[in-house]
C-alpha positions as CSV (number, residue, x, y, z in Angstrom):
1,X,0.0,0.0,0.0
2,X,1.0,3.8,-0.6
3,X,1.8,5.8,2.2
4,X,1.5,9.5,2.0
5,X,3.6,11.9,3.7
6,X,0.1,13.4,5.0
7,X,-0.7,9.8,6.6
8,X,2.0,9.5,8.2
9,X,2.0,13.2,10.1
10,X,-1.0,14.2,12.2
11,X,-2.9,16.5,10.5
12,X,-4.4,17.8,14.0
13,X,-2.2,18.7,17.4
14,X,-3.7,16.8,20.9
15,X,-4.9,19.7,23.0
16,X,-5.8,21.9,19.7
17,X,-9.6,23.7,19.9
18,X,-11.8,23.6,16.7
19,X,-14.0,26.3,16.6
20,X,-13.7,27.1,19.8
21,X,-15.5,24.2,20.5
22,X,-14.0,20.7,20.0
23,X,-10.4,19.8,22.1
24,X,-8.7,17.2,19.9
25,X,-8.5,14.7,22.5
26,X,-6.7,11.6,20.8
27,X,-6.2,10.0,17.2
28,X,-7.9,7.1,16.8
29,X,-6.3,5.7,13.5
30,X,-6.3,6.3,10.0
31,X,-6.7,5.3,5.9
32,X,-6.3,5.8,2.4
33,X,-8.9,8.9,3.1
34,X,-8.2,10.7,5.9
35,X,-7.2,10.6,9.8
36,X,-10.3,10.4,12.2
37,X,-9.7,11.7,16.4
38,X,-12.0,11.9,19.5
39,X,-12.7,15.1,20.6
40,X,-14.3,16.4,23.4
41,X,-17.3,19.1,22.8
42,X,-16.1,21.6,25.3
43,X,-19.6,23.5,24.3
44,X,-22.5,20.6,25.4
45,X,-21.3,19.2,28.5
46,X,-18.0,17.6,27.5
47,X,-19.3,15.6,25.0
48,X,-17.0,12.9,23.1
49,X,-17.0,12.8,19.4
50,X,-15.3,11.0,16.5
51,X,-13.7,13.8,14.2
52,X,-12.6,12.9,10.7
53,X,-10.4,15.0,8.6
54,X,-9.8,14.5,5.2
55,X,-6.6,14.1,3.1
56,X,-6.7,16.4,-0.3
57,X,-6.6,15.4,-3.9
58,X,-2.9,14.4,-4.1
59,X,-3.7,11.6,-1.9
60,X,-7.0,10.4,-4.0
61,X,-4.5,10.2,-7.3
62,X,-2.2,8.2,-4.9
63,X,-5.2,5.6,-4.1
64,X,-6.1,5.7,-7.7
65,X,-2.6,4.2,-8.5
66,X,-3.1,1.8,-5.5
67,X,-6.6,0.1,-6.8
68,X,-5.1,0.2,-10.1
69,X,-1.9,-1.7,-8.7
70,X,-3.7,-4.2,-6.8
71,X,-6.5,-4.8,-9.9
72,X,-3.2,-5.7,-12.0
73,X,-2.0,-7.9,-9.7
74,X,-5.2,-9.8,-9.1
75,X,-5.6,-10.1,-13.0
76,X,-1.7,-12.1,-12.8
């Protein structure tokens, strides 16, 4: 699999604050799309939330090449 330099840095900081709202708490994993974190909804009672953020386009054309890769090697 391809590995992007944005998958492999955290695209949020632990202790950060979204909108004034949302404390990036921890990072729960990650994909070919995008890096997901719980945060806590300072706002409405401490609330805990799953956050995704998404990687940009450079990292779609880099999963294009991967189905593409793994389609040619199932066809061998």
């Amino acid at each position: 699999m391809f590995q992007s330099d944005s998958e492999e840095e955290d695209s949020l900081i632990i202790g950060d604050i979204i909108q004034g709202r949302f404390e990036i708490h921890s990072k729960i994993g990650c994909g070919s799309f995008g890096q997901v974190y719980k945060v806590i909804d300072q706002k409405y009672g401490n609330t805990p939330y799953a956050m995704k953020v998404e990687f940009g386009s450079q990292e779609c054309n880099l999963l294009e090449k991967e189905i593409k890769v793994l389609i040619d090697l199932r066809q061998e």
